[in-house]
FIGU-850648 format. One record per residue (C-alpha): residue in three letters; x negated, y negated, z negated. Coordinates in pm, whole numbers, padded with zeros to 5 digits, always signed. Layout:
% FIGU-850648
ALAXYZ
...
END
This chain:
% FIGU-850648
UNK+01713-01474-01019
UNK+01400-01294-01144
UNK+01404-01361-01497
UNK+01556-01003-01576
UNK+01310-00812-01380
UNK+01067-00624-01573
UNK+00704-00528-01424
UNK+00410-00353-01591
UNK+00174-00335-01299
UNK+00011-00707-01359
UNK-00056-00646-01754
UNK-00036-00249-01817
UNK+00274-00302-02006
UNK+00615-00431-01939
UNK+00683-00754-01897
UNK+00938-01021-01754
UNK+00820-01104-01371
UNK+00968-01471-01407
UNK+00698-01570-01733
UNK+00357-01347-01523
UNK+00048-01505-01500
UNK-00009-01338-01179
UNK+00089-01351-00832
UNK+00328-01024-00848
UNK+00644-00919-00567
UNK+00867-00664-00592
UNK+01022-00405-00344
UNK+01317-00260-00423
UNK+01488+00079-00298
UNK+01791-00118-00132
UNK+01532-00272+00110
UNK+01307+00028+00139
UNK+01650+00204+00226
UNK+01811-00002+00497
UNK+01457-00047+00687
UNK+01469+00305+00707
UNK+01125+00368+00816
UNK+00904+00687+00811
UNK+00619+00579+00570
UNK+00612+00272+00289
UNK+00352+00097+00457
UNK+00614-00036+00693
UNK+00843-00156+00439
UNK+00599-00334+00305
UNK+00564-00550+00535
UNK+00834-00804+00441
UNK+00639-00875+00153
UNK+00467-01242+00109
UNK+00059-01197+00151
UNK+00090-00820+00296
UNK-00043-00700+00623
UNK-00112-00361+00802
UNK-00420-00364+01082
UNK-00387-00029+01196
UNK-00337+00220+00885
UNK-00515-00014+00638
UNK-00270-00208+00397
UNK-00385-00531+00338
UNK-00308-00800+00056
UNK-00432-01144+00150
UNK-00656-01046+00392
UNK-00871-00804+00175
UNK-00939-00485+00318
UNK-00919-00607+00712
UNK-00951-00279+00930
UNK-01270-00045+00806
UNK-01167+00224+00999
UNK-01360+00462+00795
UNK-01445+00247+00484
UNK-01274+00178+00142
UNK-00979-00016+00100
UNK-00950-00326-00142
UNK-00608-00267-00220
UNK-00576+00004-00473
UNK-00266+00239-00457
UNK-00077+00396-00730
UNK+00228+00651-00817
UNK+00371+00574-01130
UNK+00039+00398-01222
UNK-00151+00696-01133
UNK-00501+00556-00910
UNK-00426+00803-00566
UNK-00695+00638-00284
UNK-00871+00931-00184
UNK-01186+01007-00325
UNK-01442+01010-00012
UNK-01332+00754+00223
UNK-01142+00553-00074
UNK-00793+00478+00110
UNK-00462+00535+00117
UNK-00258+00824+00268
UNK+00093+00671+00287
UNK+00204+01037+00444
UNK+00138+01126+00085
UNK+00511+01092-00041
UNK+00881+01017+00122
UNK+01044+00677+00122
UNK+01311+00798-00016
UNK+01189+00906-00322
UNK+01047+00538-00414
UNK+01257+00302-00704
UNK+01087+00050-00625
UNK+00746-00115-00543
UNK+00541-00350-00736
UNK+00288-00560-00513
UNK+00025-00742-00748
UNK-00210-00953-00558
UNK-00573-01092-00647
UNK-00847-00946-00882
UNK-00714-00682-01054
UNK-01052-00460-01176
UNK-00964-00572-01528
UNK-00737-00395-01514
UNK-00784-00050-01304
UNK-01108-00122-01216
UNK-01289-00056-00862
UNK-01123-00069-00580
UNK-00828-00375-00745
UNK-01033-00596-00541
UNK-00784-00757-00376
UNK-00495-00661-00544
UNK-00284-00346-00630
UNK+00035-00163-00518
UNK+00223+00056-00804
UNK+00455+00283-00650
UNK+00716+00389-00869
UNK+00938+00748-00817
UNK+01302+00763-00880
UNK+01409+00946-01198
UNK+01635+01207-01263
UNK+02015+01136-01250
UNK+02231+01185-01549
UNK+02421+01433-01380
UNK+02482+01647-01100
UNK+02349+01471-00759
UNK+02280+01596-00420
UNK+02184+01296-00163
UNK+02069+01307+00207
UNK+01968+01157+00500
UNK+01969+01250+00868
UNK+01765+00990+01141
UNK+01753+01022+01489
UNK+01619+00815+01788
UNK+01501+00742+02119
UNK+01201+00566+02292
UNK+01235+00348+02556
UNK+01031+00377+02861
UNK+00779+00108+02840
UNK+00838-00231+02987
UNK+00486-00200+03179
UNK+00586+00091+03506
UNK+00236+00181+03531
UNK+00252+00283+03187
UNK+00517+00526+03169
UNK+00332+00936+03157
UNK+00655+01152+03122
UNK+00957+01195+03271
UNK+01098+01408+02953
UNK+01285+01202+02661
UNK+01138+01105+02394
UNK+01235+01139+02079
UNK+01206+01164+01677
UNK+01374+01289+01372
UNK+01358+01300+01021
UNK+01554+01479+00772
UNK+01538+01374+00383
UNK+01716+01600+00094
UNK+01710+01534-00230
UNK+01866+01729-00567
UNK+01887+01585-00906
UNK+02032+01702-01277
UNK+01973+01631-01601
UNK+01993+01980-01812
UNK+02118+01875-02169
UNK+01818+01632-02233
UNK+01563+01798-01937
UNK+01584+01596-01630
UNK+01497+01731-01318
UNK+01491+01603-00932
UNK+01330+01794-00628
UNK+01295+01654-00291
UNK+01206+01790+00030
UNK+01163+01539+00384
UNK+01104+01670+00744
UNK+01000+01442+01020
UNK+00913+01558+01366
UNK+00844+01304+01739
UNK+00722+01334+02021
UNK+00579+01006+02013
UNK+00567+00748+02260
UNK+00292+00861+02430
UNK+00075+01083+02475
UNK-00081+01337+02235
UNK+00141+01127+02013
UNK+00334+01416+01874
UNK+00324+01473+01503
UNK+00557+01760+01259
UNK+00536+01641+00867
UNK+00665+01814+00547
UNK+00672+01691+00230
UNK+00794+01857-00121
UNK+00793+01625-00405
UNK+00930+01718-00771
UNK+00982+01524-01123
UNK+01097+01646-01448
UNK+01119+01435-01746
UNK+01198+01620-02130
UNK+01236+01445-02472
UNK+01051+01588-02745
UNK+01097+01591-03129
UNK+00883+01400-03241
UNK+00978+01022-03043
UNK+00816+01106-02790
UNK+00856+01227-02413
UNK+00657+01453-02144
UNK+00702+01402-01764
UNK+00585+01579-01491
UNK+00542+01519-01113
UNK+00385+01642-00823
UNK+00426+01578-00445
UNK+00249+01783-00128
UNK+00236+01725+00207
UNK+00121+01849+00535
UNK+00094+01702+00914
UNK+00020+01812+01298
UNK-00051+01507+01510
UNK-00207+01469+01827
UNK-00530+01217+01821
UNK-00515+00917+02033
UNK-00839+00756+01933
UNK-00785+00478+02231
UNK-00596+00438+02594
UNK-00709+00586+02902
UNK-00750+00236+03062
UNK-00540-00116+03031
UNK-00309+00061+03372
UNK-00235+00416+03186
UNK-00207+00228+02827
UNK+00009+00543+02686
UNK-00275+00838+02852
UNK-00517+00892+02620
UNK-00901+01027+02811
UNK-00911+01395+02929
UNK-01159+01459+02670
UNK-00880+01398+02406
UNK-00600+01561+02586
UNK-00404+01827+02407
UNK-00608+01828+02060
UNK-00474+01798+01731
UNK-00589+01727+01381
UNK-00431+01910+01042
UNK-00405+01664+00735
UNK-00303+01728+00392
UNK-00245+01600+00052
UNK-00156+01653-00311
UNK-00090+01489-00581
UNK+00009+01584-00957
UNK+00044+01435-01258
UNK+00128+01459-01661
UNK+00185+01170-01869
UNK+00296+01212-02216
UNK+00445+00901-02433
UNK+00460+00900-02775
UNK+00649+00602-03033
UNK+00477+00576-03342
UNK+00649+00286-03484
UNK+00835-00021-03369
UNK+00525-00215-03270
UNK+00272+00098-03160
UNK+00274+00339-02918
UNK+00061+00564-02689
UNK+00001+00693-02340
UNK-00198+00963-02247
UNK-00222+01067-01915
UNK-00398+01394-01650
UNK-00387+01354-01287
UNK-00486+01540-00995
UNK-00571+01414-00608
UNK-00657+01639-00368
UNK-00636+01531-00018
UNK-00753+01604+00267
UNK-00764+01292+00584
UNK-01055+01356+00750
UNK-01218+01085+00973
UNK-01082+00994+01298
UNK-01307+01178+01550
UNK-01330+01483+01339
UNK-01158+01791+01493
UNK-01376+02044+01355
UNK-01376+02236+00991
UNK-01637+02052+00868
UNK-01451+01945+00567
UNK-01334+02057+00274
UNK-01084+01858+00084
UNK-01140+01581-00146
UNK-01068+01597-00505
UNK-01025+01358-00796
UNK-00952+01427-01174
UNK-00837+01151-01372
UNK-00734+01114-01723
UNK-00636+00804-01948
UNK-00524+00735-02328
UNK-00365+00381-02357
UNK-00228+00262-02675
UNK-00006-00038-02721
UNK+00027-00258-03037
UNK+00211-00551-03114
UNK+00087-00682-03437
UNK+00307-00994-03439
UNK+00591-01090-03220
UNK+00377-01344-03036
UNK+00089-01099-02963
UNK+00100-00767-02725
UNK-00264-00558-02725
UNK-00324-00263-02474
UNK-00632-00088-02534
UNK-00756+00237-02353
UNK-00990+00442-02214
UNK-01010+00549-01787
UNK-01182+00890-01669
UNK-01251+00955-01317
UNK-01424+01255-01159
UNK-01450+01307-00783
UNK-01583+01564-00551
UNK-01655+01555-00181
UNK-01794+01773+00074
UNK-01862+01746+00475
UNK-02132+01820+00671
UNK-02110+01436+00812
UNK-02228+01288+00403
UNK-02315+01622+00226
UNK-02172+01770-00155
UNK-02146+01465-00379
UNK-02021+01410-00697
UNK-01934+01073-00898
UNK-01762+00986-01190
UNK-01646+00691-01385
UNK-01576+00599-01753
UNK-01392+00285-01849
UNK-01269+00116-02167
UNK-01062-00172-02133
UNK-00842-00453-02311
UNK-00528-00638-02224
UNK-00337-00862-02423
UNK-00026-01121-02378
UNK-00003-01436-02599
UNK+00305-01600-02606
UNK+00147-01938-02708
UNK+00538-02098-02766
UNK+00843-02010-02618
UNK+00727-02203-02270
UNK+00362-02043-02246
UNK+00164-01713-02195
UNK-00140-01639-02184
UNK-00260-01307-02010
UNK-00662-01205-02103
UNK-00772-00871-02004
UNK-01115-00719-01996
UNK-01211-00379-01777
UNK-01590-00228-01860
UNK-01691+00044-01534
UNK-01948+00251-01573
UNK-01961+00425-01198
UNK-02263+00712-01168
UNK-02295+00876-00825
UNK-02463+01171-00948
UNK-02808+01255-00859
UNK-02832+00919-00720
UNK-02727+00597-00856
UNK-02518+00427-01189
UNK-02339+00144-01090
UNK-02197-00128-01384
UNK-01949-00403-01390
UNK-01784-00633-01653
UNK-01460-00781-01495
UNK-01291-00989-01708
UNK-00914-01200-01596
UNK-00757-01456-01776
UNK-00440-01616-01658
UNK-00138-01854-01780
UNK+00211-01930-01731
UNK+00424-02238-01835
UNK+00766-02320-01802
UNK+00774-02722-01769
UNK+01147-02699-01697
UNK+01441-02432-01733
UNK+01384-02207-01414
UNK+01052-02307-01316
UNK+00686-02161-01379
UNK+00361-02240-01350
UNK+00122-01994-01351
UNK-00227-01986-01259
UNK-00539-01681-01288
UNK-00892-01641-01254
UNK-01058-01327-01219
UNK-01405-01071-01134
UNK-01343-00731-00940
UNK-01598-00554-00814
UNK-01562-00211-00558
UNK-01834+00052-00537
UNK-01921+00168-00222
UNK-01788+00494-00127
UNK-01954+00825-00042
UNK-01823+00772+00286
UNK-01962+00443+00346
UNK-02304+00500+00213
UNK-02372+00861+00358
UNK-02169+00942+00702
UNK-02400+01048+00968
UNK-02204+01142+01250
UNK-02183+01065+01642
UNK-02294+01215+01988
UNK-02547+01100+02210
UNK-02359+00793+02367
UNK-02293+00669+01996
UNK-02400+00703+01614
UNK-02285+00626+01291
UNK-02547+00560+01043
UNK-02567+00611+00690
UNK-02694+00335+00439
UNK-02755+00506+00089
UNK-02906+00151+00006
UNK-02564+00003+00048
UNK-02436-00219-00264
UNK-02117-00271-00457
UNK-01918-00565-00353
UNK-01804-00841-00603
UNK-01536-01103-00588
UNK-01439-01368-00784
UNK-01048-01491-00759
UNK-00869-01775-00867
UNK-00488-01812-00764
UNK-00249-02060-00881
UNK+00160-02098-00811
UNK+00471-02223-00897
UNK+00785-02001-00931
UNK+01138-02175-00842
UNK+01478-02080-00915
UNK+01730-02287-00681
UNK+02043-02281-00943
UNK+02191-01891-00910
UNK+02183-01877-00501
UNK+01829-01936-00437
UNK+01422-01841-00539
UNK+01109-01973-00375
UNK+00751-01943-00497
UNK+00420-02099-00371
UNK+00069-02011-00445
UNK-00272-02143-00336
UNK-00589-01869-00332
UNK-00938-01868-00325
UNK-01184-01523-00311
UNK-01522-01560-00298
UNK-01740-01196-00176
UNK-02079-01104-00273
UNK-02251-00808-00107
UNK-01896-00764+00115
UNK-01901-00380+00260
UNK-01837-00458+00627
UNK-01851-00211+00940
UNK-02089-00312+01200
UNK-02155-00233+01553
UNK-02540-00287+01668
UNK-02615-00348+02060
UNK-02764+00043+02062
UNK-02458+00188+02059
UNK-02499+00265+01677
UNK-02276+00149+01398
UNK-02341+00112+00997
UNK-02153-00047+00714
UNK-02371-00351+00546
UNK-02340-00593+00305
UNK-02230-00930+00399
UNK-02374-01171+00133
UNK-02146-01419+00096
UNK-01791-01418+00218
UNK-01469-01606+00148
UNK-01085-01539+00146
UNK-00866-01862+00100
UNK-00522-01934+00230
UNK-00131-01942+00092
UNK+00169-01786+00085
UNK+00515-01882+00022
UNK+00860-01709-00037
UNK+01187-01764-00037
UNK+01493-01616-00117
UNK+01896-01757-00059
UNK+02248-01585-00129
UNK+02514-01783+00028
UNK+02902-01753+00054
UNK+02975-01490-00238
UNK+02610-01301-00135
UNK+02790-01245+00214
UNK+02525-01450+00397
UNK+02162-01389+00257
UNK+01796-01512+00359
UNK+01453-01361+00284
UNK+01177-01590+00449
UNK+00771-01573+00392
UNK+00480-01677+00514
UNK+00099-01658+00451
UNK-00190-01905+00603
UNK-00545-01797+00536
UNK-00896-01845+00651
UNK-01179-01569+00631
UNK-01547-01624+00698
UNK-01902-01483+00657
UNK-02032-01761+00487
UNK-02384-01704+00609
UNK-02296-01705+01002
UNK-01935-01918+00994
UNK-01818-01670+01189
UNK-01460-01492+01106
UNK-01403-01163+00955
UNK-01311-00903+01113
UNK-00926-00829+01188
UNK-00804-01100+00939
UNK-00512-01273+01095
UNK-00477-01667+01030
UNK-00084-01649+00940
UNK+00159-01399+00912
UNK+00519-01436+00859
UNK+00861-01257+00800
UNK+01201-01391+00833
UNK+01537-01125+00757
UNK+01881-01303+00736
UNK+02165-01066+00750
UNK+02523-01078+00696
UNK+02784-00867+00511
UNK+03148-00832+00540
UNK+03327-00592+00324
UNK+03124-00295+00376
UNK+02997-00378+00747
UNK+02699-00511+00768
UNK+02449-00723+01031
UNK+02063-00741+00953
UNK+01807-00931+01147
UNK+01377-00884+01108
UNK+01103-01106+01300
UNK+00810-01024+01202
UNK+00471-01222+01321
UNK+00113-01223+01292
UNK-00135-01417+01475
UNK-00400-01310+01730
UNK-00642-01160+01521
UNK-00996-01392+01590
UNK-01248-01113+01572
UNK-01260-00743+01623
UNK-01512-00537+01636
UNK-01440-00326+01976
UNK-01425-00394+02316
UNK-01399-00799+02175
UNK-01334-00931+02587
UNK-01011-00734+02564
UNK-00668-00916+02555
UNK-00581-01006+02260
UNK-00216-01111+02169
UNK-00025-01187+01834
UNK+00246-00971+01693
UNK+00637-01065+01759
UNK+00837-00773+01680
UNK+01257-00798+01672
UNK+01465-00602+01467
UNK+01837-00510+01432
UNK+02015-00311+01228
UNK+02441-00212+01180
UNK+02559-00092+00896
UNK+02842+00063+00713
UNK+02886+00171+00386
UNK+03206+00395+00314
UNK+03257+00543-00042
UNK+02954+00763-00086
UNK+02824+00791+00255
UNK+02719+00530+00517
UNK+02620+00484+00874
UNK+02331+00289+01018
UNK+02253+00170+01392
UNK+01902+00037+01453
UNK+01704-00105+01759
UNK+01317-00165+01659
UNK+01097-00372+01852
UNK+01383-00501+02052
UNK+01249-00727+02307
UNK+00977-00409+02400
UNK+00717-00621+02281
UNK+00355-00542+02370
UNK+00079-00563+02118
UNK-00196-00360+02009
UNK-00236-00251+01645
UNK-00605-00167+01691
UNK-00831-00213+01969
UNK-00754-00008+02321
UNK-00408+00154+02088
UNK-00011-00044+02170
UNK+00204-00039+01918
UNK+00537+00110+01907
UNK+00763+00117+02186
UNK+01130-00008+02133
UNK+01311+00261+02008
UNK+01700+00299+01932
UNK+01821+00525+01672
UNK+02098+00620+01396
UNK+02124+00718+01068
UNK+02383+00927+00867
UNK+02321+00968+00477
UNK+02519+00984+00147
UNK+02545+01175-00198
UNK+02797+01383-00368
END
């Protein structure tokens, strides 16, 4: 089932996902499509090892919920690095969901790779191309909240509501392809000040040149209003948020732009070469003020790729980063980062690969500190019997602390953050090991055991003075597994996506748990097509989470969320029905905030 699917996110260069050495799952744009949500960080959810605590995206437990520090999950467009470059995470407001191909999820240590901030794994976001011909496509989404299941809890007696409009145009002009986007999405929340008003304007062209090679372009902005609802009023008025908070606003912002050129020099060597540039601006969550200006990364690469015998595929290249940040909260700081790396594939025989990479960062805060790391990866893959593989890796990563993390100053007289210039990079080592399983042509499952030991782990932590600082944890430790599995029955009428992940984090020094790592999590979608009607089903689950670090006597529950879906698909254009959360399930996503309300809506979207 997966032997034709191509990947480049766990190597650096293409390669067939059934015969790679490393854990690696793939979302496609059917999926992202009929979930139908407003950012990817939701779709990803039905994806074995991933989690979302709040905003933060995690893969096997990595990043937790920092609030205001780095993630360990680094995020990419088109292999373009896009965390932000002061607090080091993702904006998933930063591009529609329906401008995604597909997604490529590559878990463990991936710094040999693309270096800080792979600790944990990586997500490669890849943007549709341009059509071959004329193409105008749509979408049109409307819905309604419920009134919350808890009486006390309900604030207005007005409806409300949400919708969000995606557009899309794409041509190819002789051998210039072009596609431009543009996405609206406006609520009123389910609560309050939980209003928001997004645009986004996205844009790709793609030429041929003369000379065997090719140029493409892209660049994507975007802009939000929300309200800030930092925490309830009290467990009675879970949906009011304090008077202090009432009625303000925050203004975020991002964009992103990129040129990568590819050039064919022969049959076995080739070249990419690519510019990039990240401005964003996401602020910190109690930050209503002007007192920042927006982030900015620059970022350039030259990759080449040789093949110097059939059994033998070498990427070699050469990674620039430079960022600059400014707030009155951490100051005007500059870094940058310089990194030559190697990559090759070995196809040992016709049943076994080896994968060796090797990623040399040179990180220099400037005016202040140079940080180093060798991270090296090796991994293999063997195929003991026709539609099974073994594969097993072992990995370093490392992730320099960010300027957020080391410098923030900020609070008010009832609380303080503290800065920590002293604070160190964090180091892991990974090992993982799995076995991939075609079931004849209905069926897939895959297993894999892992194991992630932390040095010097960046943590947030709250002191009994009311003051808060991020530290290194010496020693911590990520192990667990994860399964999936994957059935088409009765002509692909009847299918089945099931996974689940068990895993165990600790501070090795205390026993005690990390903070907001769940023990399992789990995801189980059957669904059911006839002709062009269709009936999908979501349960998603994730356990109580054993340690937070807020208000820790507070009620804790874990996550059971419902979901249903209708479809129908006529000729170009097709019609959805969804009910999310269906059984108004209550849950908090972060300490003192519920999650979403049930919430019915319909879709309406085609091309022509």
């Amino acid at each position: 089932l997966l032997g034709e699917q191509v990947v480049v996110t766990g190597s650096r260069q293409p390669e067939n996902l059934a015969s790679a050495a490393g854990s690696i799952s793939i979302l496609g744009k059917e999926e992202i499509s009929r979930r139908n949500s407003f950012r990817l960080d939701e779709s990803l959810l039905s994806v074995s090892g991933v989690s979302v605590v709040g905003d933060y995206v995690n893969i096997r437990g990595g990043s937790g919920y920092n609030r205001l520090g780095g993630s360990r999950t680094l995020v990419m467009l088109d292999g373009v690095p896009i965390l932000t470059s002061d607090l080091g995470e993702a904006n998933w407001n930063i591009l529609p969901v329906t401008e995604v191909e597909h997604v490529e999820i590559s878990k463990g240590a991936s710094s040999s790779l693309y270096g800080s901030g792979a600790l944990s794994g990586v997500i490669n976001i890849q943007t549709k191309q341009a059509s071959n011909s004329h193409s105008f496509s749509f979408n049109q989404t409307s819905g309604l909240y419920s009134s919350p299941s808890v009486p006390e809890w309900k604030w207005t007696d007005s409806p409300l509501h949400y919708n969000k409009t995606d557009m899309s145009y794409s041509k190819s002009f002789g051998s210039l392809g072009l596609r431009l986007a543009v996405t609206h999405h406006v609520s009123t929340g389910d609560r309050e000040n939980g209003q928001f008003e997004r645009w986004y304007f996205t844009g790709k062209m793609s030429a041929p040149l003369s000379d065997n090679s090719n140029l493409t372009l892209f660049s994507t902005y975007s802009t939000e209003e929300k309200g800030l609802f930092l925490q309830w009023l009290e467990q009675d008025r879970a949906l009011n948020v304090p008077s202090t908070d009432r009625d303000k606003t925050i203004g975020l912002n991002g964009y992103v732009g990129y040129a990568i050129y590819n050039k064919l020099y022969s049959p076995t060597l080739s070249m990419r070469a690519r510019l990039s540039f990240n401005q964003q601006l996401v602020g910190i969550p109690f930050d209503l003020s002007g007192v920042f200006t927006p982030a900015v990364g620059l970022g350039g690469e030259m990759q080449f790729n040789w093949k110097p015998h059939d059994d033998h595929s070498l990427s070699l290249g050469l990674d620039y980063k430079y960022d600059t940040v400014e707030s009155t909260y951490y100051g005007y700081q500059k870094a940058n980062n310089i990194s030559p790396y190697l990559q090759e594939i070995w196809k040992l025989s016709n049943l076994i690969q080896l994968n060796a990479g090797l990623r040399w960062d040179n990180y220099a805060l400037v005016g202040d500190s140079v940080e180093t790391q060798l991270s090296p990866k090796i991994g293999l893959s063997v195929q003991p019997l026709y539609g099974t593989i073994l594969h097993a890796s072992i990995g370093r990563a490392f992730r320099a602390a960010t300027v957020v993390e080391r410098f923030l100053a900020a609070g008010s007289s009832d609380f303080k953050w503290l800065a920590n210039p002293a604070l160190h990079p964090e180091r892991s080592t990974l090992f993982d090991v799995g076995l991939r399983q075609n079931l004849g042509e209905t069926a897939y499952a895959e297993i894999a055991y892992f194991h992630n030991t932390f040095t010097n782990l960046i943590e947030p932590t709250l002191f009994s003075n009311l003051t808060a600082q991020f530290i290194n944890y010496p020693r911590a430790r990520i192990r667990g597994a994860e399964s999936e599995f994957r059935w088409r029955l009765w002509q692909d009428r009847l299918r089945l996506t099931a996974t689940a992940t068990w895993m165990g984090a600790e501070e090795l020094e205390s026993g005690e748990p990390l903070l907001y790592r769940p023990d399992l999590i789990a995801f189980v979608a059957p669904s059911l097509w006839l002709g062009n009607f269709g009936f999908e089903f979501d349960f998603r689950y994730m356990s109580r989470l054993d340690k937070v670090a807020v208000y820790p006597l507070d009620e804790r529950v874990p996550v059971k969320l419902f979901d249903i879906r209708l479809m129908a698909e006529l000729s170009r254009f097709n019609v959805q029905f969804f009910i999310r959360n269906l059984l108004n399930y209550n849950y908090t996503v972060s300490e003192r905030v519920l999650g979403e309300m049930r919430n019915f809506g319909v879709s309406f979207g085609g091309y022509l």
